[in-house]
DRENPA-3360 file (N, C-alpha, C; in nm, 2 decimals, always signed):
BEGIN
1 = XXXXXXXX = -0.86/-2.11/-1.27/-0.89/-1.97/-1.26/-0.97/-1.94/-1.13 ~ -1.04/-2.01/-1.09/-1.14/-1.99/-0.94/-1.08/-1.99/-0.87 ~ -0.94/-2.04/-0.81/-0.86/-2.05/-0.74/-0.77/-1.87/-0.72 ~ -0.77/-1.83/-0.87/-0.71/-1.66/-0.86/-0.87/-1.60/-0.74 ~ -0.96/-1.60/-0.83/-1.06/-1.52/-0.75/-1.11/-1.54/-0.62 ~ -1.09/-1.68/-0.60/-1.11/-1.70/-0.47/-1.00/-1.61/-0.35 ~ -0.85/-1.63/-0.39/-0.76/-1.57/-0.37/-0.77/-1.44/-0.30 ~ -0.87/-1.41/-0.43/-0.84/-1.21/-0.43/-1.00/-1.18/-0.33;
9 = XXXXXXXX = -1.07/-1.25/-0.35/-1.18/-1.22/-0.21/-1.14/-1.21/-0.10 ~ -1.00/-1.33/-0.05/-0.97/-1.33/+0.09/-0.89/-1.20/+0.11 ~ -0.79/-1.23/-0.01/-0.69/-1.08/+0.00/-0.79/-0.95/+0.02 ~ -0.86/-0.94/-0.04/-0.93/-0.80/-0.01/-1.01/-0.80/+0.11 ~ -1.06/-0.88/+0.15/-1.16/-0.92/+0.32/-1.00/-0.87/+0.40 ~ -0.92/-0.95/+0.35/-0.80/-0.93/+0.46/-0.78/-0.78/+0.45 ~ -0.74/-0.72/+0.34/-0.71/-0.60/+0.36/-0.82/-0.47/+0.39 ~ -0.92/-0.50/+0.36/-1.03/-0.44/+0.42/-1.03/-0.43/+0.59;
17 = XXXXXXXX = -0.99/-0.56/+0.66/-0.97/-0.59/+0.79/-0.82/-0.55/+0.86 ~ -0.75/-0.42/+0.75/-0.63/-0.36/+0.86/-0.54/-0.55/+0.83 ~ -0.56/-0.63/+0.79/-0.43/-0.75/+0.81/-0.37/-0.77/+0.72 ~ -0.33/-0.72/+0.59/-0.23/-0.74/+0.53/-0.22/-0.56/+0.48 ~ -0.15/-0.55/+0.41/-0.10/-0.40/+0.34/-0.12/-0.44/+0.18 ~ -0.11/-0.28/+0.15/-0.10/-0.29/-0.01/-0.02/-0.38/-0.09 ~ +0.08/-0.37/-0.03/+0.26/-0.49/-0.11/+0.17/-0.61/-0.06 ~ +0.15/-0.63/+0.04/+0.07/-0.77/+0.02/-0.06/-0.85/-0.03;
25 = XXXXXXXX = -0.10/-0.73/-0.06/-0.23/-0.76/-0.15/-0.18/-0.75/-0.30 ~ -0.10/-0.68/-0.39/-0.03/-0.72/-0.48/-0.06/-0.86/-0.50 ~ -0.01/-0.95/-0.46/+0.02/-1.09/-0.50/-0.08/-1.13/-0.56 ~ -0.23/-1.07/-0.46/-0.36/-1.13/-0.56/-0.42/-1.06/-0.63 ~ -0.37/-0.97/-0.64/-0.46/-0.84/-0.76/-0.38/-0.90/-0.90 ~ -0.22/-0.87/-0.86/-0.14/-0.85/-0.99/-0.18/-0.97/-1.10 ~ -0.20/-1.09/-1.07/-0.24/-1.15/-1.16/-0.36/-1.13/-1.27 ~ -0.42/-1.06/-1.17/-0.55/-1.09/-1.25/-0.57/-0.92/-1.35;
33 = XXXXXXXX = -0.42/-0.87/-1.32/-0.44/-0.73/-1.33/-0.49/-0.63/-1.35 ~ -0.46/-0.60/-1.16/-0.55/-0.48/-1.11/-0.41/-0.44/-1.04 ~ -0.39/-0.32/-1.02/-0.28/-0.28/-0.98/-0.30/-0.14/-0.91 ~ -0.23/-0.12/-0.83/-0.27/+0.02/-0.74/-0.11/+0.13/-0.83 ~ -0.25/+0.27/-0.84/-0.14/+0.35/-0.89/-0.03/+0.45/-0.80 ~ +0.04/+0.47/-0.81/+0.13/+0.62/-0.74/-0.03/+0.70/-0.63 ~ -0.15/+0.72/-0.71/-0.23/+0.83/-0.66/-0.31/+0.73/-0.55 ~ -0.30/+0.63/-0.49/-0.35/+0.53/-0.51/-0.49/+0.49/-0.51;
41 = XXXXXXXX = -0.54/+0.53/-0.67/-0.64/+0.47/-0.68/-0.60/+0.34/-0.76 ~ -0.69/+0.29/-0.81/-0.69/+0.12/-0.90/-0.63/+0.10/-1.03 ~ -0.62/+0.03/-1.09/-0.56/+0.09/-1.27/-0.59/-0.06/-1.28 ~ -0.69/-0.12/-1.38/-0.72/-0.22/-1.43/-0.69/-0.24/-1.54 ~ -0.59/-0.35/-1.57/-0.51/-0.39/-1.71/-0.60/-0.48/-1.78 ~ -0.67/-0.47/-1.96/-0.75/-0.58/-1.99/-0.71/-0.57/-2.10 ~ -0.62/-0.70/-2.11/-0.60/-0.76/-2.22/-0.65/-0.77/-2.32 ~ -0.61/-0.75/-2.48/-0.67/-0.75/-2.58/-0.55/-0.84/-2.69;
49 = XXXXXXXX = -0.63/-0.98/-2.68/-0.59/-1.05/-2.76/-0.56/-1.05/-2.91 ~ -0.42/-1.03/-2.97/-0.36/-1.00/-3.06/-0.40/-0.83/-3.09 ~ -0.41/-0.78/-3.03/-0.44/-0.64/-3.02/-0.56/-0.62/-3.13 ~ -0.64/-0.68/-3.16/-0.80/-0.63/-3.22/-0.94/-0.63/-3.12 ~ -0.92/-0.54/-3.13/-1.09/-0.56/-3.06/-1.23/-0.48/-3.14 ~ -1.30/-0.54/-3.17/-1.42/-0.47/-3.26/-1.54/-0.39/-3.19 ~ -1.55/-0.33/-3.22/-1.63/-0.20/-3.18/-1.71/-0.20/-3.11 ~ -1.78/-0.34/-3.07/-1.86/-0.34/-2.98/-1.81/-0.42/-2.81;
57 = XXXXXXXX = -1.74/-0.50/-2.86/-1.64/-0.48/-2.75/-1.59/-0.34/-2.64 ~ -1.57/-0.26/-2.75/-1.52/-0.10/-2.69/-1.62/-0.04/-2.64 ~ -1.76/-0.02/-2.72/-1.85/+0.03/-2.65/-1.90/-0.06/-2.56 ~ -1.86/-0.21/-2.48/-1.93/-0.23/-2.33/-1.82/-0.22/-2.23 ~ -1.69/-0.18/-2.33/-1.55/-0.11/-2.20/-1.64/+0.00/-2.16 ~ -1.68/+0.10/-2.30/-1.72/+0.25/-2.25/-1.85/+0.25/-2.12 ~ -1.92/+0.12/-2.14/-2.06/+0.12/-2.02/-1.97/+0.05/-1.91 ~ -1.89/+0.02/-1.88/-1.83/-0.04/-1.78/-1.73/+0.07/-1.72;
65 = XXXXXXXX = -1.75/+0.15/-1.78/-1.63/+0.26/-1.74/-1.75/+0.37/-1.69 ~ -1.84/+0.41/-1.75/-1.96/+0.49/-1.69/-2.01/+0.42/-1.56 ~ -2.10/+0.29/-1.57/-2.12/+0.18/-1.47/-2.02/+0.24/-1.35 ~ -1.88/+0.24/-1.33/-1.86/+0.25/-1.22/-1.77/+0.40/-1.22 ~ -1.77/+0.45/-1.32/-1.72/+0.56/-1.25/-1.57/+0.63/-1.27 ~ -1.51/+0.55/-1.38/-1.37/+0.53/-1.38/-1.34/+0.63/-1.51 ~ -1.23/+0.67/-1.46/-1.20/+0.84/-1.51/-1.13/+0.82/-1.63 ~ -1.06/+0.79/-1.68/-1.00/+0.77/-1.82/-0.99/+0.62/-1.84;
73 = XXXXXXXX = -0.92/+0.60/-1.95/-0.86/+0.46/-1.99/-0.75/+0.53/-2.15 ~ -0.70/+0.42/-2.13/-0.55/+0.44/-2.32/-0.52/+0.31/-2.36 ~ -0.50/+0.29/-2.44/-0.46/+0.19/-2.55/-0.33/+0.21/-2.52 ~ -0.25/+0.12/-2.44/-0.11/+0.04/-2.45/-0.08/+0.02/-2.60 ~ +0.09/+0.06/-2.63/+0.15/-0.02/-2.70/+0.20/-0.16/-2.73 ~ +0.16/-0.24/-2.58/+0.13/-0.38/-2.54/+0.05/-0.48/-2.56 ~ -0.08/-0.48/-2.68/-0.23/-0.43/-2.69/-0.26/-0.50/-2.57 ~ -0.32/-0.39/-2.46/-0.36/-0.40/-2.34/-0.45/-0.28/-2.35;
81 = XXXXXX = -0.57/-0.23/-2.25/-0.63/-0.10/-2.21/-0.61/-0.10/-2.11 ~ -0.59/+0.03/-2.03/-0.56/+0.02/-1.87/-0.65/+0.15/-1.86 ~ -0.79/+0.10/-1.77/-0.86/+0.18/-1.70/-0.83/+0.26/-1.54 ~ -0.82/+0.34/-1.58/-0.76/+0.41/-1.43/-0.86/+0.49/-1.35 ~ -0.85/+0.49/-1.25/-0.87/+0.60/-1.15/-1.04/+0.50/-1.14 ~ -1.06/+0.55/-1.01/-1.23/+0.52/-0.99/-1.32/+0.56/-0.88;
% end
């Protein structure tokens, strides 16, 4: 897995530095999914294993979503949450 994050540091230094584009920064977001929307802000995909998560899980989504700022989130029919906008 340090291998994804290391990945996505360079990808984003790169893209920060004008050297790759969005379609090429894909490669190291999408795994770890983070994904750029149509508006293009961010949309963070977080997995919820067998679709239960207990309440206090939810409430440190809700301080991580205050924390930085991010404008909605919804419960997939996929059990996934995807936080958007930031």
């Amino acid at each position: 897995m340090n291998e994804l994050y290391q990945n996505l540091r360079i990808s984003l230094e790169r893209y920060s530095n004008n050297e790759i584009d969005a379609s090429e920064l894909k490669h190291a977001t999408a795994p770890l999914g983070i994904y750029q929307q149509r508006n293009g802000k961010p949309m963070l995909r977080v997995r919820v294993s067998g679709g239960h998560m207990p309440t206090e899980r939810l409430t440190d989504v809700a301080d991580i979503m205050d924390l930085y700022d991010i404008d909605y989130s919804h419960i997939t029919s996929r059990q996934d949450l995807q936080l958007h906008g930031s």
